[in-house]
C-alpha positions as a Python dict, from the first residue, in 0.01 Angstrom:
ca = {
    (1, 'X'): (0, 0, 0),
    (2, 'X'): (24, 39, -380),
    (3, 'X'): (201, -324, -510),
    (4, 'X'): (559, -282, -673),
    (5, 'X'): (590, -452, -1041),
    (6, 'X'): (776, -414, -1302),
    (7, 'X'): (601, -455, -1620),
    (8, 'X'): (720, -541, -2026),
    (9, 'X'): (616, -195, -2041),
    (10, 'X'): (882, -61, -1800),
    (11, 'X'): (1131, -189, -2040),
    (12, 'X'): (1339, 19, -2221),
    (13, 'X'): (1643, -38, -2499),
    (14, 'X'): (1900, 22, -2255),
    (15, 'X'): (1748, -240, -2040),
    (16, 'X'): (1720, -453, -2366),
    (17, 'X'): (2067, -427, -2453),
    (18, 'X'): (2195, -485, -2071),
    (19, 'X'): (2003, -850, -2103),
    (20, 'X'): (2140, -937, -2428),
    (21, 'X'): (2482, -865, -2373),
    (22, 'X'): (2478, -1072, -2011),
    (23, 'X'): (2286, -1350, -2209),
    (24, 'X'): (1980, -1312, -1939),
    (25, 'X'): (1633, -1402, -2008),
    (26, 'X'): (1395, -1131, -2004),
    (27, 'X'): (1103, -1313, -1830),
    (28, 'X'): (1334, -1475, -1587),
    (29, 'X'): (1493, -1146, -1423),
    (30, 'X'): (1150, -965, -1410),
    (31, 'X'): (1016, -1245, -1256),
    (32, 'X'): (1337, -1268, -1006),
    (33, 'X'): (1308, -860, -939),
    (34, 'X'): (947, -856, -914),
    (35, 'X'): (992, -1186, -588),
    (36, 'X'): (1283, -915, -440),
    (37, 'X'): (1027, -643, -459),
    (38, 'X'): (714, -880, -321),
    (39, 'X'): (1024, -987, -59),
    (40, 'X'): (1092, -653, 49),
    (41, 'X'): (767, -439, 86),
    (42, 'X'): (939, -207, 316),
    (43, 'X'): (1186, -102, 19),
    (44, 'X'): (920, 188, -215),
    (45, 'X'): (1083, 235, -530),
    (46, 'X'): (954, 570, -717),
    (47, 'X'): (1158, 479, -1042),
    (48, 'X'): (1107, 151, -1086),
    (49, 'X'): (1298, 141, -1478),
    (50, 'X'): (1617, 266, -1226),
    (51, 'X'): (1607, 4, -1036),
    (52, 'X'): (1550, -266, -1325),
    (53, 'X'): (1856, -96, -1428),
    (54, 'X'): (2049, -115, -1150),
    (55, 'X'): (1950, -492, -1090),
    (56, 'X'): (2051, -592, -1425),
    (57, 'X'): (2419, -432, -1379),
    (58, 'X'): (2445, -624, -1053),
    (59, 'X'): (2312, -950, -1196),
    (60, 'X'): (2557, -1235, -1297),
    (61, 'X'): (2615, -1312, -1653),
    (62, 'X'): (2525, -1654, -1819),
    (63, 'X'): (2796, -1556, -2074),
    (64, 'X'): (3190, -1628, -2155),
    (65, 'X'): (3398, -1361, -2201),
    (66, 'X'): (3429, -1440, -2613),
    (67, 'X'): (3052, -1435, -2590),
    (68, 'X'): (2988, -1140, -2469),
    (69, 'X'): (3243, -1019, -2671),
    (70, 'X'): (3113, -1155, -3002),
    (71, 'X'): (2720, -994, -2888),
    (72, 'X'): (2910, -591, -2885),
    (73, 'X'): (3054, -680, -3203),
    (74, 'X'): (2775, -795, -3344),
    (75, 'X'): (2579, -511, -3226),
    (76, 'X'): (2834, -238, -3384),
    (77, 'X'): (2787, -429, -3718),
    (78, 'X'): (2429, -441, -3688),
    (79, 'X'): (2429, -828, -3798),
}
């Protein structure tokens, strides 16, 4: 059975932007996503960049509200 892992390559800007704005840590939630996957061989993921996606709109954010807030407007001003 071909091994499930997400990679730095699998990441793209959308997944980027997800982590900043929930104040994550990049290394952390690969390394907590790749455990589910070694956790759950049973579960074959063909798009593995979907369900990075998907895992980091169900994770929990390390952020306040004015926080998170301050990160979009940032972004929109490009500061």
């Amino acid at each position: 059975m071909k091994k499930m892992e997400i990679k730095l390559c699998d990441i793209t800007d959308k997944h980027k932007t997800l982590i900043k704005e929930k104040g994550l840590s990049l290394d952390r939630t690969i390394n907590d996503a790749n455990t589910w996957l070694e956790n759950n061989p049973k579960k074959q993921y063909k798009n593995l960049g979907l369900f990075f996606l998907n895992w980091l709109k169900k994770s929990n954010t390390n952020l306040t509200q004015t926080q998170r807030l301050a990160n979009i407007i940032n972004e929109i001003h490009g500061r």
